[in-house]
C-alpha positions in Angstrom: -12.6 -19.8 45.1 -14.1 -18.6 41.8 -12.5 -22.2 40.0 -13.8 -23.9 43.0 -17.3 -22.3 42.4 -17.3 -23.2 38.2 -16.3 -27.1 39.5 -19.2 -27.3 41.8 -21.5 -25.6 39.5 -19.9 -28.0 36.8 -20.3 -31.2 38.8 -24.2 -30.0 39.8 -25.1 -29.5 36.2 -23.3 -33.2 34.9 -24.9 -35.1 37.7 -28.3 -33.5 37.1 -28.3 -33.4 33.2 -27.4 -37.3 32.9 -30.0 -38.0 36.2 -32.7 -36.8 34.2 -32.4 -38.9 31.2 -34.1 -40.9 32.9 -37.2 -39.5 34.6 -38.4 -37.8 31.3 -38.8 -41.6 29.9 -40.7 -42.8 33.0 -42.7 -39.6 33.9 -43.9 -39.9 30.2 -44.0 -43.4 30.2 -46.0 -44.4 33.1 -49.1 -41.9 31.6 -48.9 -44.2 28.3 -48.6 -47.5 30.1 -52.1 -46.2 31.9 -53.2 -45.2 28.0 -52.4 -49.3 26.9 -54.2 -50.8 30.1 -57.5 -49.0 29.6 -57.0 -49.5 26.3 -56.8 -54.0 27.3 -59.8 -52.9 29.6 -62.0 -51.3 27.1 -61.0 -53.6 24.0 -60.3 -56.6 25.8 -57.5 -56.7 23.6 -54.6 -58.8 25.4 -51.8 -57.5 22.8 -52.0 -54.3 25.0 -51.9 -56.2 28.2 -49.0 -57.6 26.6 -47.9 -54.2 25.2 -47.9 -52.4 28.7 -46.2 -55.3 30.6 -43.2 -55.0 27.8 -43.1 -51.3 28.2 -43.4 -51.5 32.2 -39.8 -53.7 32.0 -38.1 -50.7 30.0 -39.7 -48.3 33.2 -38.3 -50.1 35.3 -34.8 -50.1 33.7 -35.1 -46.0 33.7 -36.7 -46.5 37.3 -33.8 -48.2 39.1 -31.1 -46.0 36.9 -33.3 -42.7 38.0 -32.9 -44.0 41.5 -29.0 -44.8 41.4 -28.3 -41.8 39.2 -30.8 -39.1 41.9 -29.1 -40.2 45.7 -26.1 -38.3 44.6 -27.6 -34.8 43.9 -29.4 -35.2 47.5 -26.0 -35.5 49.2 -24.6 -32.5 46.5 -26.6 -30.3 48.4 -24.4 -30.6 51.6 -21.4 -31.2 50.3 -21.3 -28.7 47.8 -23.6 -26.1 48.2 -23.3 -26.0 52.2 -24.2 -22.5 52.3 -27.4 -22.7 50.2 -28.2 -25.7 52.4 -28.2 -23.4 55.7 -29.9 -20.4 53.8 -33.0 -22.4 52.2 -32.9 -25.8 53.8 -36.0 -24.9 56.0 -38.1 -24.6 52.8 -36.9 -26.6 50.2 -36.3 -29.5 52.5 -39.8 -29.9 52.9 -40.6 -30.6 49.3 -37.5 -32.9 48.9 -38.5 -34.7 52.0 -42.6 -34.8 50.6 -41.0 -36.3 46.9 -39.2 -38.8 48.7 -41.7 -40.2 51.8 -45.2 -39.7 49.4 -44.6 -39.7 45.6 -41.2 -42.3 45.7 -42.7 -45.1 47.7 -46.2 -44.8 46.2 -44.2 -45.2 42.7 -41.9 -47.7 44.1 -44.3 -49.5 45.8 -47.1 -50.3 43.0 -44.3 -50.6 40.9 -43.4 -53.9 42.5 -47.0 -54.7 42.4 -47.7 -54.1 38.6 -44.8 -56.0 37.8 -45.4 -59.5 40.0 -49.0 -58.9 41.0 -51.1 -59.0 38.1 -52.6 -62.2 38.9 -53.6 -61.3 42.4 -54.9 -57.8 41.6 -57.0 -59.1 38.5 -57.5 -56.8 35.4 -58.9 -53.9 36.9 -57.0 -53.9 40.5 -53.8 -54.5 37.6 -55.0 -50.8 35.7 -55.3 -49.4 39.4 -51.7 -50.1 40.0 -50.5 -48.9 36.5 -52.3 -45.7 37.2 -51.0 -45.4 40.9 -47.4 -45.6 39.2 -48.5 -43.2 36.8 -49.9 -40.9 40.0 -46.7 -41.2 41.9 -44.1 -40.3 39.2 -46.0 -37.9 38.3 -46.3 -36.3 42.3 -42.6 -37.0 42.7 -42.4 -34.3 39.3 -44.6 -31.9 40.7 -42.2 -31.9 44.4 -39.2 -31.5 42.4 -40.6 -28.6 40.2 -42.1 -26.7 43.5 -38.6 -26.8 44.9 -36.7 -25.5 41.7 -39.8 -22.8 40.9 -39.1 -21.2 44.1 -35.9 -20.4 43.8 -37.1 -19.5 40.3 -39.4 -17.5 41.7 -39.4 -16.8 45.6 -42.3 -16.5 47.2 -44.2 -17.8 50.9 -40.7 -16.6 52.8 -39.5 -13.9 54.8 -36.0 -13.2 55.8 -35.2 -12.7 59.5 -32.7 -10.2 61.5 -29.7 -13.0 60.5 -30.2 -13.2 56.7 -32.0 -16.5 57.3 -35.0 -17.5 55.3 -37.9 -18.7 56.6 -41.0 -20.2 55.2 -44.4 -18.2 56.2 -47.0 -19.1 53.8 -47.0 -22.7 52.9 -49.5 -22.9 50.2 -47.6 -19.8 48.5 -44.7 -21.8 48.1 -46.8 -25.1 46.8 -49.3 -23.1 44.4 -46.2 -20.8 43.5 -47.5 -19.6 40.0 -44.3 -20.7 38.6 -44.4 -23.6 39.5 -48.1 -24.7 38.2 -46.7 -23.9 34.4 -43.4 -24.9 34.4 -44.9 -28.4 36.1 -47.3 -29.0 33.1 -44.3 -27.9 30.3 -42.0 -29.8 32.1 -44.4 -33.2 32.7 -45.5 -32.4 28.1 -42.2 -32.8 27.9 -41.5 -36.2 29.5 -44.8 -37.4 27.2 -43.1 -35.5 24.0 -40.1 -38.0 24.8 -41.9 -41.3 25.8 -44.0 -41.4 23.2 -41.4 -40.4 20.5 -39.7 -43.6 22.1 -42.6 -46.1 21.5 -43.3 -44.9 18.5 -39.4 -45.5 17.2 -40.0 -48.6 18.5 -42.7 -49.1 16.7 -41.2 -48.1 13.3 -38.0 -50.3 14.1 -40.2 -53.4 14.5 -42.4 -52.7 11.2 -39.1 -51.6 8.9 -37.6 -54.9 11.1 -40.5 -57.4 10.1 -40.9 -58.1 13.7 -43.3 -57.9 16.1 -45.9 -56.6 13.4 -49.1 -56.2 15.9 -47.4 -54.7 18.3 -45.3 -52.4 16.0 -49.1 -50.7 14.6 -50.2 -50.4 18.1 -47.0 -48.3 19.3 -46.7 -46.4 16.2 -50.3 -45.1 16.3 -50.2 -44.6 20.4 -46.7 -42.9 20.1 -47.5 -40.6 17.3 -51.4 -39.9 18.7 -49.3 -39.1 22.0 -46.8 -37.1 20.2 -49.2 -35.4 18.5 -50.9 -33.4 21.5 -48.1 -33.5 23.7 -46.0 -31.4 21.6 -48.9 -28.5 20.7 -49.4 -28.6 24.0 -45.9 -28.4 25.4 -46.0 -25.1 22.7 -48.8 -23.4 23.5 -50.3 -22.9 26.2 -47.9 -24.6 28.1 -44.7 -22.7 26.8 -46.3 -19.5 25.8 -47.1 -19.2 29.5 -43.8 -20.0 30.8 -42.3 -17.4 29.0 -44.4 -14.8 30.1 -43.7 -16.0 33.2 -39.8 -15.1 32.7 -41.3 -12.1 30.9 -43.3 -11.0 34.4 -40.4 -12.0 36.7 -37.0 -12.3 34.7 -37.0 -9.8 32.3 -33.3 -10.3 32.1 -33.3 -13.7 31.9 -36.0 -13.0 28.7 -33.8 -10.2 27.0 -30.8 -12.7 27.2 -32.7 -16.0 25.5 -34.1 -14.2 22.7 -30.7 -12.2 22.1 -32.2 -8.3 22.7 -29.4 -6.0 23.8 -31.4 -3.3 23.1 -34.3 -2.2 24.5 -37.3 -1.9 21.5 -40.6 -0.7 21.1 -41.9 -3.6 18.4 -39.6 -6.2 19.2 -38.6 -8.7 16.9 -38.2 -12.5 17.0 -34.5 -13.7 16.2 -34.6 -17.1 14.1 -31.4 -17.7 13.4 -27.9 -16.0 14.6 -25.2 -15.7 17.0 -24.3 -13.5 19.7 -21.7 -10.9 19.6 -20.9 -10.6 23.3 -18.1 -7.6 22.1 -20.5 -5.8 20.3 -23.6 -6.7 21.9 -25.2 -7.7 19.1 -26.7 -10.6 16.9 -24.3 -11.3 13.9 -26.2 -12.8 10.5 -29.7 -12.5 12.4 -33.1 -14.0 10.8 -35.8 -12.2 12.3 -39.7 -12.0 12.0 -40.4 -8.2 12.8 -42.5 -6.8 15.9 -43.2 -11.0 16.4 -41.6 -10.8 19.7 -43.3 -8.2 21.1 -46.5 -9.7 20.6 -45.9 -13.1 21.9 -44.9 -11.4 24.7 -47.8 -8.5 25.6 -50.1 -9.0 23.0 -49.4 -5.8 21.2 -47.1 -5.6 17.8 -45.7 -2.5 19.3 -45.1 -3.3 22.9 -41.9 -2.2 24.6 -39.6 -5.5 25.4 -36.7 -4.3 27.7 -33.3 -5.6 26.6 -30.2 -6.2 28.0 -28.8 -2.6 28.6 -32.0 -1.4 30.8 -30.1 -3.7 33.2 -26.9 -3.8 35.1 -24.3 -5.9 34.0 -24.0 -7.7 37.1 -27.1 -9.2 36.8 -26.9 -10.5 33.6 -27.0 -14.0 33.0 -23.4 -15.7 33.3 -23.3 -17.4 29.8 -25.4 -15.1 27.5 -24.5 -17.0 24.2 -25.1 -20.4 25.7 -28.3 -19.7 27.1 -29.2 -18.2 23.9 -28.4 -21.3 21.5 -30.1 -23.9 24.1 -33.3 -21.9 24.1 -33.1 -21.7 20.4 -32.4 -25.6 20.5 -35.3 -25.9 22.4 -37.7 -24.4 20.7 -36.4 -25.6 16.8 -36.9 -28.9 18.0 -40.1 -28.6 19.7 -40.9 -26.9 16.0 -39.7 -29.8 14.1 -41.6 -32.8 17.0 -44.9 -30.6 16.0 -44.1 -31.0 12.2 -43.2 -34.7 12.2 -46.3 -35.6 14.5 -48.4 -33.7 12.6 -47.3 -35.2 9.0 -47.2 -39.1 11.2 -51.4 -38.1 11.7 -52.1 -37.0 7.9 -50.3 -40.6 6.6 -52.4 -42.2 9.3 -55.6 -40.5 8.0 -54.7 -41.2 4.5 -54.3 -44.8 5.5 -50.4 -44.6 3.7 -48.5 -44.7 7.4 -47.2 -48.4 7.4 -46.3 -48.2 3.2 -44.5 -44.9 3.8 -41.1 -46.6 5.0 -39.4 -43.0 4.5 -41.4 -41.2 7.1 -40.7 -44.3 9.5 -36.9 -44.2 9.3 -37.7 -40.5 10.4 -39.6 -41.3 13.5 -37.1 -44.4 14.1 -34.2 -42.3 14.2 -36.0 -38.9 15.8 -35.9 -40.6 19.6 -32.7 -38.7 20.7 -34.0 -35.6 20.0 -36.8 -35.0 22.7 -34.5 -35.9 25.0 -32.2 -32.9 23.6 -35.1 -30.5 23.9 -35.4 -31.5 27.3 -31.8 -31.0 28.3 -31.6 -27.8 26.6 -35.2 -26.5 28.4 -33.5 -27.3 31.7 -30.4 -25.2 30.6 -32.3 -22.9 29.3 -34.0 -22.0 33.0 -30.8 -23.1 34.6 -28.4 -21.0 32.6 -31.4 -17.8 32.9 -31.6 -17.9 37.0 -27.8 -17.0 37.5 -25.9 -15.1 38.1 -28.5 -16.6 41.8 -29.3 -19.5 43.2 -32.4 -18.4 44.7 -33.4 -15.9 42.3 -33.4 -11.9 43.5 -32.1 -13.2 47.6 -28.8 -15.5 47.4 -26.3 -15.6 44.7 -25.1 -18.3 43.4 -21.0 -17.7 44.7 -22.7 -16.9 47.8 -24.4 -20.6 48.2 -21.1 -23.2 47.3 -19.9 -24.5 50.0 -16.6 -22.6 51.2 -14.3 -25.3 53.0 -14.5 -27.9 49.8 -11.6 -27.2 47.0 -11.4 -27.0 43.4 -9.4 -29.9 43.7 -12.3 -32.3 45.7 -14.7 -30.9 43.6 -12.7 -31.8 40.2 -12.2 -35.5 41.4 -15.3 -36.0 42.3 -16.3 -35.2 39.1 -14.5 -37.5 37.1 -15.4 -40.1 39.6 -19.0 -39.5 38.5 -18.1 -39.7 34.7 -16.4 -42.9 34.8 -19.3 -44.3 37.1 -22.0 -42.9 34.7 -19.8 -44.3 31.7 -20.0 -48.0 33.2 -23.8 -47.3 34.1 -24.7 -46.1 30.5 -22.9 -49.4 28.8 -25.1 -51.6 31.4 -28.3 -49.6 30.6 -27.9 -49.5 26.9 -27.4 -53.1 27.0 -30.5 -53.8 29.2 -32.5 -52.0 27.4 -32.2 -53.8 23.6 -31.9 -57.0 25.5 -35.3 -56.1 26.0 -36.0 -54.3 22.4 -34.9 -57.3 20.7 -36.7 -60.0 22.5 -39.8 -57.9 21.9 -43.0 -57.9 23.7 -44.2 -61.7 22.7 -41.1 -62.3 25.3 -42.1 -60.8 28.5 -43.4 -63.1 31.1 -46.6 -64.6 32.1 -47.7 -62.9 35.2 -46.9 -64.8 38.0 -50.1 -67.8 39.1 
């Protein structure tokens, strides 16, 4: 049973990692292809128009692969996590059910319209439909993040004489505190992505020769967009967010920043690696007290660590949950540094001459999309050893009758699908790239 539980747990967190690839670009996205239509609007510059119709074909791209890539963790849910499915279906079905019937088909559905319909709607019923998109992906987010934050964070239930949960307060569980900041880190995040991508674009066009208009109008609206997006996915987005895990998952805290020890004056570990025989940090690169305060505030505040808590609720993979919160956060570190250097050459009127800095922001793209994958593992990896955290483990939620074996092939059925589906959407997307935006059609008469 226990190999049966890592292959579910291992097929969950495959499916799941490579699904959201593709969100993150379209979340992000569709709030920037809003940024280039009011821009067309206000301007009435039609090399936007053009911009956003060119960027709208890559959404789509992510759209119909976020779409493909999401039915399977939907059926994951009875197949392998039966149990959970019995326990917390009553609640979190409601917000699964709400993502798909509300925030899908509104996406979906103005999708279609700002796609083939710009004619008919004219340029302010076109801006409407870029911005319902923009509404709708961005609904479907907050669903999602409701759903995960309360079995982050349970609250709005009660648990009858059968060890069933139950919802009682519905507006508990949609307002779940939780919820409201990881939504906003989360949704920063997607814009800290998108807007890395257009502005790589952007820098591939201008080192390129290519596209030279459009190439200055995605650099500045990536790196502007980069720019507040990732202070903003920091502080106050992120600061919160951890004292959230501070408030709630103290364990979950101790374990990310590597504390076995309970300390008055904390400090914050840089660099180093986890000991798990010693319970230690080996070769450690600290900033004294640091921790402490980012905490509570105070430079001498007591931070639990590890040993004020039993061992059997201790995160499962201490050291791994510990290197993808540091990955998280270096990144995030280094996004804020290369923004913030992209908005002084801008000011100083060097940002197209400084070829250097744009084979930097050409080749940064994959990283956002590492910080976002390490985030998720970073809460993911924190909430075990439970599925819903403080009521139902997670061995306690798998689905008993389905083997190691089903769940193994299974999951190399999903890689070899996801294999085929990443060399079709890698060569979808620079088909478009290379035929640039002076390509993309007309709208329709």
């Amino acid at each position: 049973m226990e190999t049966a539980l890592t292959l579910h747990r291992l097929q969950f967190a495959f499916t799941i990692m490579y699904h959201y690839l593709f969100p993150q670009l379209t979340m992000g996205l569709a709030l920037l292809i809003v940024i280039m239509k009011g821009l067309a609007l206000w301007k009435k510059d039609e090399l936007y128009n053009r911009s956003a119709r060119f960027w709208a074909k890559i959404f789509a791209i992510n759209f119909a692969m976020g779409v493909v890539t999401g039915i399977p963790m939907e059926f994951q849910f009875g197949t392998n996590w039966a149990k959970f499915s019995t326990f917390a279906g009553g609640i979190i079905g409601q917000t699964l059910a709400m993502e798909g019937v509300f925030a899908f088909f509104l996406e979906s559905s103005f999708l279609g319209l700002f796609l083939f319909g710009e004619k008919k709607l004219g340029p302010r019923g076109h801006f409407f439909a870029a911005f319902m998109v923009f509404l709708g992906s961005w609904l479907s987010g907050y669903f999602i993040i409701v759903t995960n934050a309360w079995m982050q964070h349970p609250v709005g239930y009660s648990l009858d004489a059968e060890g069933q949960v139950h919802l009682t307060d519905f507006w508990a569980f949609l307002l779940n505190p939780w919820a409201l900041w990881q939504y906003l880190h989360n949704m920063l995040g997607a814009v800290v992505t998108s807007s890395f991508v257009v502005a790589a674009v952007g820098a591939f066009y201008w080192l390129t020769g290519q596209h030279l208009e459009y190439a200055r109008r995605f650099l500045r609206l990536g790196l502007a967009s980069a720019a507040v997006s990732s202070l903003l996915v920091a502080f106050p987005t992120g600061d919160m967010q951890g004292k959230m895990v501070a408030k709630h998952q103290p364990v979950t805290l101790a374990a990310m920043e590597g504390l076995f020890q309970t300390k008055e004056g904390a400090e914050l570990i840089l660099i180093g690696q986890p000991d798990m025989e010693n319970l230690r940090i080996d070769n450690p690169i600290h900033i004294p007290n640091l921790l402490s305060f980012l905490t509570y505030h105070r430079w001498k505040a007591e931070v639990k660590g590890l040993d004020a808590f039993p061992r059997d609720v201790w995160p499962d993979n201490i050291p791994l949950l510990y290197y993808a919160y540091h990955i998280m956060v270096g990144l995030g570190t280094i996004f804020i540094a290369v923004a913030a250097l992209g908005m002084l050459l801008w000011w100083r009127q060097r940002l197209f001459d400084s070829r250097w800095y744009l084979w930097i922001v050409m080749l940064s793209f994959p990283f956002p999309y590492i910080a976002n994958t390490a985030g998720w593992m970073t809460a993911e990896l924190g909430r075990q050893p439970w599925l819903v955290y403080g009521v139902l483990r997670t061995a306690d939620g798998a689905s008993p009758l389905v083997s190691g074996g089903n769940a193994l092939f299974t999951l190399l059925g999903f890689m070899g699908i996801y294999a085929t589906l990443s060399l079709l959407f890698v060569f979808l997307i620079l088909r478009e790239v290379s035929h640039g935006p002076d390509h993309v059609q007309q709208p329709l008469p």
